[in-house]
N, C-alpha and C positions, 0 to 999 in steps of 0.2 A: 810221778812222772807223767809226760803229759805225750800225747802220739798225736802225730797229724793223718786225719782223714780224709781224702779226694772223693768229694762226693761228685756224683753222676747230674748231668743239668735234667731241668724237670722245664718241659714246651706242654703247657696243654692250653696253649689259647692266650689271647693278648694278655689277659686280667689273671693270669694262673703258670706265672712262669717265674724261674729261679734258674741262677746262671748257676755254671759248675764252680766249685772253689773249693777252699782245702779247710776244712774245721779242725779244731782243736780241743780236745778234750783229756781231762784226767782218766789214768787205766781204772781207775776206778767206778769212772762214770759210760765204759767202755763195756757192757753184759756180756758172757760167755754163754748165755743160756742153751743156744741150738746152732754149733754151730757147724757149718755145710763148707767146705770147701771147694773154689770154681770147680776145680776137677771132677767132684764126685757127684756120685745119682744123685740130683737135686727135684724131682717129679711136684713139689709141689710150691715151686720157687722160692725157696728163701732166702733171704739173704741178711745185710746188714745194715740197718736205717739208722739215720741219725736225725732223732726230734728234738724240734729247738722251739722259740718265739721269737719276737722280738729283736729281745736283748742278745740272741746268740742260741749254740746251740746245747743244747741238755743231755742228754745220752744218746747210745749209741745201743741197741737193741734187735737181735738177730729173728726174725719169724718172716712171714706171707706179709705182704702190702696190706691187706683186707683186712690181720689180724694184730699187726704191730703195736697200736696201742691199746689194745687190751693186754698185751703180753708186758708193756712197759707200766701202765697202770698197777700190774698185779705183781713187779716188781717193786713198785712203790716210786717209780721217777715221774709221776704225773702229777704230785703236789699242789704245783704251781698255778694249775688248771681245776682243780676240785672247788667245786662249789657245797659252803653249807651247807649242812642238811637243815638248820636254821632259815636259811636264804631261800633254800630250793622248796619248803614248804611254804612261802610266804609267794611264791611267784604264783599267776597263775597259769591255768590250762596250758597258753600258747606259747609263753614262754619259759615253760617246762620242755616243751613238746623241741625249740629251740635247743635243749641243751644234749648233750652226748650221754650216755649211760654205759660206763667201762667196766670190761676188768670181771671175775668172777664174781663180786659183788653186788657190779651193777650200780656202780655209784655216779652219780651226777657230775658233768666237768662243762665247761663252757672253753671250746675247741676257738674263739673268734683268731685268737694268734698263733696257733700252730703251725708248724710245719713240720712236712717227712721228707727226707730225700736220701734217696738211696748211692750205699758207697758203692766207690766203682772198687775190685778185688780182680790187679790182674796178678798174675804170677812172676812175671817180669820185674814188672814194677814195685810190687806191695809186697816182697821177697817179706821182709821184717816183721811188717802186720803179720802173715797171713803164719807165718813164725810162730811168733807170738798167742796166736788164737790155737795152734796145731798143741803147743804148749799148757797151755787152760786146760785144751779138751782132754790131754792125758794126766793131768794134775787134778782132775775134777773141780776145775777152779769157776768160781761165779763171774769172775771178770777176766777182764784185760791181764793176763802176768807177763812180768818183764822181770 
């Protein structure tokens, strides 16, 4: 089954902005890992991002902005962005120094099409999602249940 997400618009400067719009993703591709609802003590902001490239968006993964994609990495949805370890010995120094190092591992990814943007989660509105996430957290469930 597939849920639609209202993400939140991201303004950080002429060259660094994304309109607000609604993605679409599989519950599958949807993480339960941590998740916080608006209402409750939230002291170290988390929330729920949705990284994508390009071609759309990828998952949907709940932690801090600063730490999102190590958490997504170390779920294993950052595939698409892993660089050889092949590849990544053959670069050198500076563009090494270029690439991202994620995830407990600490593995190599080349970030040039990513993006994050974070969902908006009001109570009004996202009655269903937020449903749905309340349902996970008491199921002990890894994703999205519906």
């Amino acid at each position: 089954m597939k849920t639609k997400l209202n993400l939140l618009p991201v303004d950080l400067g002429p060259f660094n902005c994304r309109p607000a719009y609604v993605a679409e993703l599989d519950d599958e591709r949807i993480h339960a890992n941590h998740v916080v609802m608006p209402w409750e003590f939230n002291p170290h902001n988390v929330g729920l991002f949705v990284i994508g490239h390009e071609f759309g968006p990828l998952c949907a993964v709940w932690g801090s902005e600063h730490k999102i994609l190590d958490i997504a990495c170390d779920l294993g949805e950052m595939d698409c962005f892993a660089i050889p370890p092949d590849d990544y010995a053959a670069m050198d120094e500076s563009e090494q120094d270029d690439c991202a190092t994620l995830g407990n591992a600490s593995e190599p990814f080349n970030l040039d099409h990513c993006w994050i943007q974070r969902v908006r989660l009001d109570e009004s509105l996202d009655c269903r999602l937020l449903c749905g996430f309340a349902e996970s957290r008491a199921d002990n469930a890894t994703t999205l249940c519906r």
